[in-house]
C-alpha positions in Angstrom: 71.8 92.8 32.6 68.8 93.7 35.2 69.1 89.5 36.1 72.8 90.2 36.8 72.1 93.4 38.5 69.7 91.7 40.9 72.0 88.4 41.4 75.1 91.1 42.6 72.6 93.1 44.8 71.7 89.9 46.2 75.4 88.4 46.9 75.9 91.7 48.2 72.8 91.4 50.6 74.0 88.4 51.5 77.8 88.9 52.0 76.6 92.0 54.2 74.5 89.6 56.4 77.3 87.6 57.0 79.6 90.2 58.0 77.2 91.5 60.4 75.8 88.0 61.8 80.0 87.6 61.9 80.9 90.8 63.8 77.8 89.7 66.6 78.7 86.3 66.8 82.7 88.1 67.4 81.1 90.4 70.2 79.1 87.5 72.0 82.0 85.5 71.9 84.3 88.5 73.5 81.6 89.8 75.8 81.6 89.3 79.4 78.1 89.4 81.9 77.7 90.1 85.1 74.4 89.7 86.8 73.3 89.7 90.3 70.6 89.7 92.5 70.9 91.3 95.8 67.6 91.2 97.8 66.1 94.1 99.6 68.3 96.7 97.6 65.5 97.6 95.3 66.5 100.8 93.9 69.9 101.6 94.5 72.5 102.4 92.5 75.5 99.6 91.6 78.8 100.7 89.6 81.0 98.5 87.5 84.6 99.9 87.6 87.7 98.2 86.3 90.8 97.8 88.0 93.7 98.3 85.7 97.3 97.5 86.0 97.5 101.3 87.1 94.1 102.8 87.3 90.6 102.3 88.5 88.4 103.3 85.3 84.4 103.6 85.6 82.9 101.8 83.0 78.8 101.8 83.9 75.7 102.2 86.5 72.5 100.6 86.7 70.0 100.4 89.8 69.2 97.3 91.1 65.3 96.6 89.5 62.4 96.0 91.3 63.1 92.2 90.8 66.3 92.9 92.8 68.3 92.3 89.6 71.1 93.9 87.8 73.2 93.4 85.0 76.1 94.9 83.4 78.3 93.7 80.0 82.1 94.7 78.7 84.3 93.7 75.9 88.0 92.9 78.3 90.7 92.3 76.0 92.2 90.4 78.7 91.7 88.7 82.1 91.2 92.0 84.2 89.3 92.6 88.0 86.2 94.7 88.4 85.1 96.3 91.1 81.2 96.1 91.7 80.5 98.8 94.1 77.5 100.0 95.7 76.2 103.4 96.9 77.2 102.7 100.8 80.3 102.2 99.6 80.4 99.0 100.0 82.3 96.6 96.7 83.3 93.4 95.9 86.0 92.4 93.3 85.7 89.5 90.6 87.5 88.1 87.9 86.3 87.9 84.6 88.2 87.1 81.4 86.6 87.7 77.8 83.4 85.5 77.0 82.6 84.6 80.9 79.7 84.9 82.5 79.2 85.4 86.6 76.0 85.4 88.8 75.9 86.8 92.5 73.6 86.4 94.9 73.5 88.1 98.2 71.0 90.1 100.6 71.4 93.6 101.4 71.8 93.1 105.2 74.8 90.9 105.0 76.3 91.9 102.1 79.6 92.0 101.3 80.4 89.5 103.9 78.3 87.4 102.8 77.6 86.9 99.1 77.7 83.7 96.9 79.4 83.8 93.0 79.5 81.4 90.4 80.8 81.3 86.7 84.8 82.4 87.7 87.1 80.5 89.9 89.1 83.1 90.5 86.3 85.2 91.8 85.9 82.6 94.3 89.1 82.8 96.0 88.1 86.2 95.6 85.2 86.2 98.0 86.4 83.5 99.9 89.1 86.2 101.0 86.7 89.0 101.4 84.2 87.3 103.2 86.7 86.1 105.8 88.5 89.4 106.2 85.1 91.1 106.4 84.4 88.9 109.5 88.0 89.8 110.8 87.6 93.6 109.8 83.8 93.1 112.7 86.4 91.5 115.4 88.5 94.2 115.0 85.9 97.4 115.1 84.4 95.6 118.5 87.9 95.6 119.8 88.3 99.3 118.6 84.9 100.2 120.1 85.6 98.6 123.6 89.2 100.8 123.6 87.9 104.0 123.3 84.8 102.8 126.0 87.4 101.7 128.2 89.6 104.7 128.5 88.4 106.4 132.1 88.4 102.9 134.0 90.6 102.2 136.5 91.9 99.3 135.3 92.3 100.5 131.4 96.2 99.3 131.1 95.0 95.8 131.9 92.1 96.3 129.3 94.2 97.9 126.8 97.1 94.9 127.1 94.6 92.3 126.2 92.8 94.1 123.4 96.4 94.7 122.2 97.5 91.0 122.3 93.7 90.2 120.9 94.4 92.5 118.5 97.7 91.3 117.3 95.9 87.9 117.0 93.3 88.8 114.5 96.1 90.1 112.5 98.6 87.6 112.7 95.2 85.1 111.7 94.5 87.2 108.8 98.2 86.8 107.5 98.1 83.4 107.8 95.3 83.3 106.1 95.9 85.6 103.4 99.5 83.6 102.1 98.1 80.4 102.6 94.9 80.8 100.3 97.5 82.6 97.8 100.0 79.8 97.8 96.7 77.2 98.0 95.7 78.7 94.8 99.4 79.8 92.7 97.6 79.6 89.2 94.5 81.7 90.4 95.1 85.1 89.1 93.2 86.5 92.3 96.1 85.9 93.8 97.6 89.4 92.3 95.3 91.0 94.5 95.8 89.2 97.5 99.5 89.7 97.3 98.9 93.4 97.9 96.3 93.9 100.3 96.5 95.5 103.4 94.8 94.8 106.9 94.3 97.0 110.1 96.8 99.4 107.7 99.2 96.5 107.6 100.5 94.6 104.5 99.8 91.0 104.5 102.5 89.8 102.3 105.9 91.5 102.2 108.1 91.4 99.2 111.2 90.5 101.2 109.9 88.2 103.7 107.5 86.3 101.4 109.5 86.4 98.4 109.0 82.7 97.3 105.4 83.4 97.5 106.0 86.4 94.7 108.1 84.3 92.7 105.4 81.7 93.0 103.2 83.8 91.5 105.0 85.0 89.2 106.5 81.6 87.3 103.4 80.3 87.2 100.8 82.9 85.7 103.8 84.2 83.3 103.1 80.6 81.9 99.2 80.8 81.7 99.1 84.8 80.9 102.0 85.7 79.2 101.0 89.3 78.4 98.3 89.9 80.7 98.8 93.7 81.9 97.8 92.7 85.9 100.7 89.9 85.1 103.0 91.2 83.5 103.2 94.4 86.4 103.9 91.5 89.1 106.7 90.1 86.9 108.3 93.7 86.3 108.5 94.3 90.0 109.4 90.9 91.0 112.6 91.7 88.5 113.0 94.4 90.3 112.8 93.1 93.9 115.3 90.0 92.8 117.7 92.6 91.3 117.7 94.8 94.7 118.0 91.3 97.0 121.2 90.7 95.1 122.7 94.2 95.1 122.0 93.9 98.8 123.4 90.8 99.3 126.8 92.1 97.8 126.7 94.9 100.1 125.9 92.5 103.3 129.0 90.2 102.1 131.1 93.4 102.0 129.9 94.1 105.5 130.1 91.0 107.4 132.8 90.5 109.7 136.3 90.6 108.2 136.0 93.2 105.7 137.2 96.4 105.5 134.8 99.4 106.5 133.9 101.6 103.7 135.3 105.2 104.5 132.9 107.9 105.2 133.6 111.5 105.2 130.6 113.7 106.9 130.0 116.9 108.9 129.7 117.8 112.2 127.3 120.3 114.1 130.3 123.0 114.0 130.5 121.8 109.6 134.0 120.4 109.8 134.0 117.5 107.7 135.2 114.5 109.6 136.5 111.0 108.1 136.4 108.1 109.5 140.1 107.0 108.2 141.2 109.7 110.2 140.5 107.3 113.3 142.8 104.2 112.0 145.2 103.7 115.1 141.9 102.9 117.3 138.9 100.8 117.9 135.8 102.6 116.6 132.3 102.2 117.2 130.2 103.4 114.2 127.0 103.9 115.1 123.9 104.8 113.3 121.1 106.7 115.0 118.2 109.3 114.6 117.2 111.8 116.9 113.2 111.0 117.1 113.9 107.9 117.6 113.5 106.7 121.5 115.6 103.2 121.2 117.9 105.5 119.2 117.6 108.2 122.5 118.0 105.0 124.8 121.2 104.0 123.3 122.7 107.7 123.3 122.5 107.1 127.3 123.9 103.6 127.4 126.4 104.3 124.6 127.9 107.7 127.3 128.9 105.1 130.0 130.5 102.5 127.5 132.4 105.6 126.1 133.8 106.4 129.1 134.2 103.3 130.1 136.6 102.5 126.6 137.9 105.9 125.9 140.8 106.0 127.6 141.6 102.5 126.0 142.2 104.2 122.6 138.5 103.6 122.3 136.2 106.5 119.7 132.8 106.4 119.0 131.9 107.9 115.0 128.4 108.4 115.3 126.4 109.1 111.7 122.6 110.6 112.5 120.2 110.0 110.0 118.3 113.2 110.5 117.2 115.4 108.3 116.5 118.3 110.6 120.1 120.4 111.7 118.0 121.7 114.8 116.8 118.6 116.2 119.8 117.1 115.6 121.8 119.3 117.2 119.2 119.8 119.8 119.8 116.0 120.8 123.2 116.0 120.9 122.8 118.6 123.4 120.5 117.6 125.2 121.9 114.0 125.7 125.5 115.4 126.1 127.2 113.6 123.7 131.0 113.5 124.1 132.1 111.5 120.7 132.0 112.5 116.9 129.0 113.3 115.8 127.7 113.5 111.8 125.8 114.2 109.5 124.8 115.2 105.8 120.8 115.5 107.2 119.3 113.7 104.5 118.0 111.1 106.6 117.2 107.3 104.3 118.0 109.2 101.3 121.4 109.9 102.3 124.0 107.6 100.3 125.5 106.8 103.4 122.4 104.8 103.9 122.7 102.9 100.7 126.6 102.2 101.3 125.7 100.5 104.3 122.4 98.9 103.7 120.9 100.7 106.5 117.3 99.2 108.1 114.5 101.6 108.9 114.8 100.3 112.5 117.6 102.1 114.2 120.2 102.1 116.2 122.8 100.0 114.3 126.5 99.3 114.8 129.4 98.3 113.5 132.6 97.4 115.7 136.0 98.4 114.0 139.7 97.5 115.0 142.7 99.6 114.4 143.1 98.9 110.9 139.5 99.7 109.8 138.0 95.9 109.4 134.4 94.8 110.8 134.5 93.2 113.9 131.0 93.2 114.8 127.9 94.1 113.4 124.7 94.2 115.3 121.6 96.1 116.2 121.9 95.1 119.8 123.7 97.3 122.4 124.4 94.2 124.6 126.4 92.6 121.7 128.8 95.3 121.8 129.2 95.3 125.2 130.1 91.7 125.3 132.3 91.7 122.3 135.0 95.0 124.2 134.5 93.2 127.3 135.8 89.9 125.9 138.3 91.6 123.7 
């Protein structure tokens, strides 16, 4: 019995050895490292956050050692971003996915625009991009800096139009820049980032206007990360985008030329509601405005001697304002003496109105009708309208 006693203790010994060398060798093969070594930034303090599908999370803090080394270690379930970021303020992003290890290098004075990283090829597009934008971001605070030194010389207006068209320059470069090192690298996860990063305040890619470069994206890391969280947030809203291009694209082909006018029924300063139906019998204008807008304020003036020019020829004008203010509305209207139908429901892009017809953010916008209530014209330019009654 004692030999049998000591033979289980033993198994069990040894079965408990296993599990445990088992469970490490399970952590090693999970755990991700990140080390760096930044010179001349002995002592201060580096934090590792992580950049979730919906939240930046803190995960840990060292200070860079006296060697000018630090290091940090997670457990990612998945292929996720961190943020190293540094007590100036300063970070970089990186890539990592579960098992990976990455090494920067960099010195304090040049860092982050200039930093080296190895271990992750996704990290390098990632500092490929910052590094460049960094050196973009300098152009751009010298051309801010010579502004504001600028302002009491005599010949400012000239200064400022160059350091606007220079300025325009750097960011039309880093646009360029930014979609073709996305759509250089379609498989690269970094590119999730990119997609969404903003410049001088300005996006760099736009859902609508670079929409193969989202669907790009999107077919291709669906196939390498099926249910990666970063991933599978891209794919939701480019579901979401595709599904609003098609609703707007059966709205536009109810619009176009041809087609009947949807009816409206809005009210006026005075609240009598007002149809647009009611007008069948003439040619209407329906116009779109807003009364902070100056184009918008432009047209009201160019729009009173087309009126009067038409009017008599069985001509109306069925102006909707997509203000939200009753005041400044009806200030405008004042102000600008406008003779035609004015309208409202003052609930500016929200209004449905503004979904019915698709409306832009850029305003004015208008819609030519003839006496039955079908499209004529639509356009956002005045001139257009006053070629299309003068040929008509």
């Amino acid at each position: 019995m004692k030999i049998f006693s000591l033979i289980t203790k033993s198994a069990f010994l040894l079965l408990l050895a296993i599990i445990v060398v088992s469970c490490l060798t399970q952590t090693r093969k999970d755990e991700i490292a990140i080390r760096g070594k930044i010179d001349g930034a002995v002592g201060k303090m580096v934090v590792l956050e992580e950049l979730t599908a919906t939240a930046l999370i803190k995960m840990d803090s060292t200070l860079v050692s006296a060697e000018s080394d630090f290091a940090f270690a997670a457990h990612p379930v998945e292929t996720t971003f961190y943020l190293l970021r540094f007590e100036d303020e300063h970070f970089i992003t990186v890539v990592l996915s579960p098992g990976e290890k990455l090494e920067i290098t960099a010195e304090a004075g040049s860092f982050p625009e200039n930093y080296e990283v190895t271990g992750n090829e996704d990290s390098k597009v990632l500092q490929q991009y910052f590094t460049e934008t960094y050196r973009r971001q300098r152009a751009i605070d010298r051309l801010r800096e010579e502004f504001f030194s600028s302002t009491h010389r005599d010949d400012f207006q000239k200064i400022k139009e160059r350091i606007d068209r220079e300025l325009a320059q750097v960011i039309s470069d880093q646009r360029n820049f930014t979609i073709s090192l996305i759509g250089s690298n379609p498989g690269s996860i970094a590119g999730l980032l990119l997609i969404n990063q903003r410049f001088a305040n300005q996006k760099m890619a736009d859902a609508e206007r670079d929409f193969d470069l989202y669907e790009l994206l999107d077919s291709t890391l669906m196939k390498q990360y099926p249910s990666n969280g970063h991933v599978l947030e891209h794919h939701r809203r480019v579901a979401d985008f595709r599904h609003r291009l098609e609703e707007e694209r059966q709205i536009e082909e109810k619009l176009s030329p041809g087609q009947p006018i949807p009816d409206i029924t809005l009210k006026d300063p005075s609240e009598k509601a007002m149809k647009l139906s009611d007008l069948r019998g003439k040619m209407v204008l329906l116009y779109f405005w807003v009364s902070w807008s100056p184009p918008c304020r432009a047209a009201n003036h160019q729009l009173k001697e087309l009126y009067a020019q038409n009017q008599p020829n069985n001509f109306e004008i069925f102006a909707i304002s997509l203000d939200h203010e009753q005041r400044y509305w009806a200030d405008a209207i004042k102000v600008d003496e406008l003779p035609w139908i004015n309208v409202s429901d003052l609930r500016g892009m929200t209004s449905p109105v503004a979904k019915v017809f698709n409306l832009p953010q850029e305003l004015p916008l208008y819609y030519l009708i003839d006496e039955e209530g079908v499209i004529l014209l639509k356009t956002t330019k005045f001139g257009e309208v006053v070629a299309f009654l003068k040929n008509s």
